[in-house]
N, C-alpha and C positions, 0 to 999 in steps of 0.2 A: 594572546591575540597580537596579532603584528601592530604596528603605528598604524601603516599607512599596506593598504591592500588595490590587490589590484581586479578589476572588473569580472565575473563570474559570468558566462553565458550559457542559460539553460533553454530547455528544450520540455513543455510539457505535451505530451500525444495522446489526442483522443481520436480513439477509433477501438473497430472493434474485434475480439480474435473470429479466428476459423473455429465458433462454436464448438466445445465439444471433440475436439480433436488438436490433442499435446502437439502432435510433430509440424501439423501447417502452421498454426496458431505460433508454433516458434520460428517457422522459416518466414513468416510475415514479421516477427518482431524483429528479427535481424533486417530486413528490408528500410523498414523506419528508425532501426538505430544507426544504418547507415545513410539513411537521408538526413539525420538530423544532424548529423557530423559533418556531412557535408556542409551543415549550414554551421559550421562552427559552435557545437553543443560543446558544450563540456562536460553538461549532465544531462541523462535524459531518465524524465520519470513515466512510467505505464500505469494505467489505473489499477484498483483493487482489483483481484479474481481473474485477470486477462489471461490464465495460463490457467486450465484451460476454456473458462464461461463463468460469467456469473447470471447463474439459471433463472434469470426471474420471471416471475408467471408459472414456474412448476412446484408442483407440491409434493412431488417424490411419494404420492400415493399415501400421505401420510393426514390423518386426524388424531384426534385427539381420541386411543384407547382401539386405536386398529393401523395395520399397515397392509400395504396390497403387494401382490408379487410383480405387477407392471412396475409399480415403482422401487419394490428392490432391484427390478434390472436396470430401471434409469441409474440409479445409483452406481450400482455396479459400472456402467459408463463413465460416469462420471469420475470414479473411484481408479478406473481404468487407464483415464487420460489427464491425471493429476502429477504432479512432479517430486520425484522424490529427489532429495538434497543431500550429498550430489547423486548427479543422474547424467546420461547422453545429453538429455535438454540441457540442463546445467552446462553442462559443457561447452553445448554451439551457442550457448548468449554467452559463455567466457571466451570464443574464440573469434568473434564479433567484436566484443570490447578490448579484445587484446590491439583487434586490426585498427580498430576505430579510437583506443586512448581516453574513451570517455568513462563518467562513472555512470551508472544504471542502477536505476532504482523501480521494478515491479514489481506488480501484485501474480501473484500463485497461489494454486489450491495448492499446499504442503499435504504428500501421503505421512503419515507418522511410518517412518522406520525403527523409530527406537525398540518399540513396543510388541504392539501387535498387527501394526501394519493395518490398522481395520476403522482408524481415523483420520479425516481432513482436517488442517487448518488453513486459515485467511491469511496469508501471510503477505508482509512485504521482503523482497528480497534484495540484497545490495552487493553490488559489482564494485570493484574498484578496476581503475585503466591498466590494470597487470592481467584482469582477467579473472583473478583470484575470488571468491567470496567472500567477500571483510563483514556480513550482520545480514540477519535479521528481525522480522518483529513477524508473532503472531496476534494476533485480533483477539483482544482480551474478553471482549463479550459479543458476540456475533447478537445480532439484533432480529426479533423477532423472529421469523421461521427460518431464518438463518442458523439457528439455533440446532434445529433438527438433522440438519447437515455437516457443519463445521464443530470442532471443540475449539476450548479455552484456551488461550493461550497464559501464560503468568509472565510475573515480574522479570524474569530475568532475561526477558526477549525485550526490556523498555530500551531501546536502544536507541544512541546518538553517537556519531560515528567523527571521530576528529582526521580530516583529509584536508588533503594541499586549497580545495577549492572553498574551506570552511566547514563548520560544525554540522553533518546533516543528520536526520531524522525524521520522524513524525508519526502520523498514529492515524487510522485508516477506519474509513465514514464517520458512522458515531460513535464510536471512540473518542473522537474532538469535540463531543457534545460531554464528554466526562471530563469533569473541571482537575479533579485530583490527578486525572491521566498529562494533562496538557502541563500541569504544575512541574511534574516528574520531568516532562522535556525542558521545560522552560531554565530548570534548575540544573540540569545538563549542555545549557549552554547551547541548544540549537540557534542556526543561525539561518538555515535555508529548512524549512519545514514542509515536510510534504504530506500532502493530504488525496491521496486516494481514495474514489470513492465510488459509491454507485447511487446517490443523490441529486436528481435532476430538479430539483424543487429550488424556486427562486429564491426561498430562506436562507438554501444552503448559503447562498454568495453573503447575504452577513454574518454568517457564520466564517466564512475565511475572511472576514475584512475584519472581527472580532479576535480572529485567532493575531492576527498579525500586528492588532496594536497593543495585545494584552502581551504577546511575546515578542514586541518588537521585535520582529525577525520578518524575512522573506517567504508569503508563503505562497506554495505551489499547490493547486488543487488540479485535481486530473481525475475526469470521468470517460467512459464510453458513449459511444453513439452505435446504436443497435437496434435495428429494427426486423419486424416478425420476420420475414420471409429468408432471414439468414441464419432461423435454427433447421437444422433437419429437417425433412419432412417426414425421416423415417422413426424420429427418435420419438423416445416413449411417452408417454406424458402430452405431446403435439397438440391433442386435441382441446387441451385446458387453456390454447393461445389462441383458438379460434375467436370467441369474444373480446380480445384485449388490443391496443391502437395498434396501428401501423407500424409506429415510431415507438419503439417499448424504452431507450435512453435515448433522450435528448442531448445529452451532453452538460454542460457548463464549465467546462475547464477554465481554468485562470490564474492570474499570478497578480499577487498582491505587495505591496511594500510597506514597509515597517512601521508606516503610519497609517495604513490602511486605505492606502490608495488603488486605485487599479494599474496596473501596468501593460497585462493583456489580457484579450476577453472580456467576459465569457464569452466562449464557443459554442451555439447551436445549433444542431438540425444537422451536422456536417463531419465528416471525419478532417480531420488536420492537426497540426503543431503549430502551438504557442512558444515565441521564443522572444527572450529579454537577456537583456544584458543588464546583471545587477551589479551595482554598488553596495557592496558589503559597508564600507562606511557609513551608508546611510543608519546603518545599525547605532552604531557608536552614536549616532548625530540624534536617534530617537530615543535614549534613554539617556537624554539630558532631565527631562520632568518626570520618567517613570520605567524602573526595572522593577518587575514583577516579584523578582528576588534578590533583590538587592535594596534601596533605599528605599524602595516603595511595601517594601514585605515587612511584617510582625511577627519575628518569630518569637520574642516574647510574650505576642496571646495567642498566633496561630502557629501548627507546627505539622508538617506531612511526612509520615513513614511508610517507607516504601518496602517491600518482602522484595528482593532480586533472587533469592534462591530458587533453583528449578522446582517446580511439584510433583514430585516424581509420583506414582502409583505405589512403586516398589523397590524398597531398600535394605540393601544387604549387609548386614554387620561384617566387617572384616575379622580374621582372624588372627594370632601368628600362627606361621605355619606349625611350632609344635605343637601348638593345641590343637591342627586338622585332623 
């Protein structure tokens, strides 16, 4: 870490995608990653799932011990208009960021290409100002019927990423409610924590003013603002949002400081950008009385292992070639 550093200016955006549809949902995020540059971003972060929904209110046809063919085809949409890494999409947010010099931090449904091609993950995704992709993280435990849809992600996506603008990372909704999860970042050195989410609930906000004293660090929470009449009318499922509010995310975006202060926000009821200009020094200045892993930690009674190895399904012994 330098002596003396100089001011970071971030950009968090809530707002919501073109539901359900990859290629709009990406030519509106380029829209807001060049508004926010405009406005002298350095970094800009997107909420969880923004590429391409985070489908809440649908149930993909699914109970417990039967599934429906309506919602195998939602799926199949859904499945349809997900982002594979790299992809075309990939591409025009790196050709956006190339123009604009910021870093970007989104949420995407990740198709799995490794494999079988026949799973999503929650992922957050990271840009650096080359345009390049320098990390990602997938969503270790998708929560509740989140479950049904997304897989697991492991260890070796816990990522914290060392850039000109500071140590970034974070770990996306409740994820930040798993203490061992936030430990992992905290001992990585984040410095600007981001928190994606789809949590409109007013708990969530001491939840990021907890995450930011416990890791002294700066944190970024970023949700959607999404309301019913902006999903389809033709997509599958539609009718299961007839009973549910107006307003389906409220929002709550906000950016907090190292001592768990507010700096901007929360954001309600609205789409818009939160933007601060942080003092990363403030870092250094808050873990005078307390580093989480540092003076303030026992690792002589407590101690956290972490698996970073991928979890593959399927692995092949090598051979040499004269024994092929």
């Amino acid at each position: 870490m330098a002596d003396h550093r100089s001011p970071v200016k971030v950009a968090v955006v809530q707002a919501a995608p073109v539901l359900f549809d990859r290629q709009s949902t990406v030519e509106k995020v380029c829209q807001l990653i060049h508004e926010a540059s405009a406005n002298d971003a350095q970094l800009v972060l997107l909420p969880e799932a923004f590429i391409p929904a985070y489908p809440r209110g649908l149930s993909f046809g699914m109970v417990v011990g039967s599934r429906t063919p309506e919602g195998r085809e939602l799926w199949q949409k859904y499945w349809e208009n997900a982002v594979d890494i790299p992809s075309p999409a990939t591409e025009a947010l790196s050709e956006v960021v190339r123009e604009t010099g910021v870093y970007l931090a989104i949420g995407v449904i990740e198709r799995d290409t490794q494999f079988s091609g026949g799973t999503l993950y929650c992922t957050l995704l990271y840009f650096g100002p080359d345009g390049d992709i320098i990390g990602k993280h997938r969503k270790l435990k998708p929560t509740g019927s989140e479950r049904l849809i997304w897989g697991e992600g492991d260890g070796s996506t816990l990522t914290v990423l060392s850039t000109q603008l500071g140590n970034i990372g974070g770990l996306i909704c409740w994820e930040n409610y798993m203490p061992l999860a936030r430990m992992s970042m905290y001992s990585k050195g984040v410095e600007l924590y981001l928190a994606p989410t789809a949590d409109e609930r007013d708990t969530w906000q001491a939840t990021m003013r907890h995450i930011a004293c416990e890791g002294r660090c700066f944190v970024l929470g970023c949700n959607q603002f999404v309301t019913k009449d902006m999903y389809p009318d033709n997509l599958q499922g539609h009718p299961e949002l007839i009973d549910l509010p107006e307003v389906m995310c409220r929002g709550g975006s906000v950016i907090i400081s190292p001592l768990g202060e507010v700096i901007a926000g929360p954001l309600y009821d609205e789409e818009g950008i939160l933007y601060a200009e942080l003092d990363l020094n403030e870092i250094v200045r808050a873990k005078v009385d307390f580093d989480v892993v540092g003076h303030y930690a026992r690792p002589d009674v407590f101690q956290l292992i972490v698996n970073e190895q991928a979890a593959l399904p399927v692995k092949y012994n090598l051979h040499d070639s004269e024994n092929v």
